[in-house]
Structure formats: C-alpha cells, structure tokens
N, C-alpha and C positions, 0 to 999 in steps of 0.2 A: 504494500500500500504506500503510496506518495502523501508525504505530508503538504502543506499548503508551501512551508520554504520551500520546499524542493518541487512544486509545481511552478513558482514565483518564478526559479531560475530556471529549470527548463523551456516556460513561457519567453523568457527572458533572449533563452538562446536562442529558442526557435526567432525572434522577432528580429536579432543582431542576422540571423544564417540568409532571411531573406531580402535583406540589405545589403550582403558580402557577397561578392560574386570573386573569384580567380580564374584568371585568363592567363593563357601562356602563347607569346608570341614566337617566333624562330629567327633568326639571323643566319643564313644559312654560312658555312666556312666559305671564306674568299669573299662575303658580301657585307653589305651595309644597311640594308635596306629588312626591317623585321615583314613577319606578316602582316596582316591587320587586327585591330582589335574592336570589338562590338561595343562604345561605352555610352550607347544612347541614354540608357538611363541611368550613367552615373555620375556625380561630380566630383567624385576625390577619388584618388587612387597613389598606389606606391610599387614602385617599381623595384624587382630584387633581380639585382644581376648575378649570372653565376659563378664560379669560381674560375671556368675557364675563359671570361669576358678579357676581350684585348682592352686597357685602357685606353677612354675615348670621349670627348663630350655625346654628350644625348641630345639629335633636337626632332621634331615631331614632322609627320605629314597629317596631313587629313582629309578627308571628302564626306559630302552628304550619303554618301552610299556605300556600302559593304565592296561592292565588287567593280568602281568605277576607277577617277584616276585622281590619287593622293596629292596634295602638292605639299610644297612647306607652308608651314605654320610661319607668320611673322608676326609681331608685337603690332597694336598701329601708333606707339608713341615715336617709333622710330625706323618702322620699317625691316628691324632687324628680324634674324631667327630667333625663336621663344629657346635657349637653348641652356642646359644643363652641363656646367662647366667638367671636363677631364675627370671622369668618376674611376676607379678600379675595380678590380672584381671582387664579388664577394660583400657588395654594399645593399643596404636597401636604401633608397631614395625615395623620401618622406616629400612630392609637391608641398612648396611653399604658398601662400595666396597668389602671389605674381601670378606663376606658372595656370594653378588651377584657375581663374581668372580667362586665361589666354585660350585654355585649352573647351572650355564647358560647352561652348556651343556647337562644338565639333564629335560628332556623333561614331566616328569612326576615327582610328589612328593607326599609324606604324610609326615605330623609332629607328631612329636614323642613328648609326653609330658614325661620329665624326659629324659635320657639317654642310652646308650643300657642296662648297668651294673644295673643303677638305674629308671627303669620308673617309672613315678607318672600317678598313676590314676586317674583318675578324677572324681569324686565325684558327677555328673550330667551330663549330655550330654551337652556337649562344642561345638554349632556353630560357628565355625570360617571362618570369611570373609576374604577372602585374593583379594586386589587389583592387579592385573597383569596389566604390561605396556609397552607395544613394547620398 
C-alpha cells in the first residue's frame, strides 16, 4: 500500500517525466554538422557532450521544419552566431538566458561543432544528449 508521501512524490515525478524529454543528436566522425532535434515544445535545454567530443565552440542551425533546410542561428543585436565559446569533452552545458532567448522560437535545431567560417570536425562520432524542458 502507498502512503499519501509517497503518492505526493510519485505524483511529483510523474509531472517532472512529462516535462523532461532526452534527445540525442549525432555528429557523425569527419563532420560538423549534428542531426536534428525536435524542441517545438520546449524552452530550456542542456547539452552533454561526450567524452570522445573534439574541443570546439557550439553554435546552432535551425528551421521551421523537421526535415527542411537548417540555416545558422544569429543574435539580431548584432548579427553574429548565437555561439557557445570552445567547450571540451565531457561537459554538460547549462543554456544561459542569452542563449535560450535566441534559440525559443526555433522549433527544430542541429549543432554545429566549430562555427560557420571555422567548423571543427570531429574526430569520432559525437552522441550528444540534449535535455529539453517545457
């Protein structure tokens, strides 16, 4: 028999699990460019890179559609890439407001390892798990 605490917390969890979603994108070895990812209905997320990730800044593509054509993300204060300075492996990367800001309206993503000018390729196929959260 469940007590009422322990209905609380399992209530609890279930309502965090259907908030949380985990997506993993790919990098494939020799590339730069990830898969896509679905994050229409979320606005935060954190990105955990793997242990075999080549260091590299992170900066985003996007499009209104799962399966159309990505482009980069820019800031409009500036025009620049929304980009995430020279990370290593083995980090998880906590979106600061800036970032999520930049990125909310944008329904689909892939990361970009390196920058448009400078990509870094990645030297093993890079699973990267990204946390997504209403």
């Amino acid at each position: 028999m469940i007590g009422n605490n322990q209905s609380a917390v399992i209530a609890a969890h279930l309502e965090v699990s259907r908030k949380t979603l985990t997506e993993t994108v790919v990098i494939a070895a020799g590339a730069s460019v990830s898969s896509a990812v679905d994050k229409s209905h979320h606005s935060h997320l954190a990105i955990f890179l793997p242990s075999g990730w080549t260091t590299a800044a992170i900066t985003f593509l996007g499009c209104e559609t799962f399966g159309g054509t990505y482009k980069q993300i820019v800031s409009s204060t500036d025009i620049a890439e929304v980009a995430i300075p020279a990370v290593a492996a083995s980090k998880v990367v906590i979106l600061d407001t800036e970032f999520l800001e930049a990125l909310i309206a944008v329904p689909f993503l892939k990361l970009r390892s390196g920058t448009l000018l400078d990509p870094v390729n990645q030297s093993t196929e890079a699973s990267i798990n990204i946390i997504l959260r209403r």
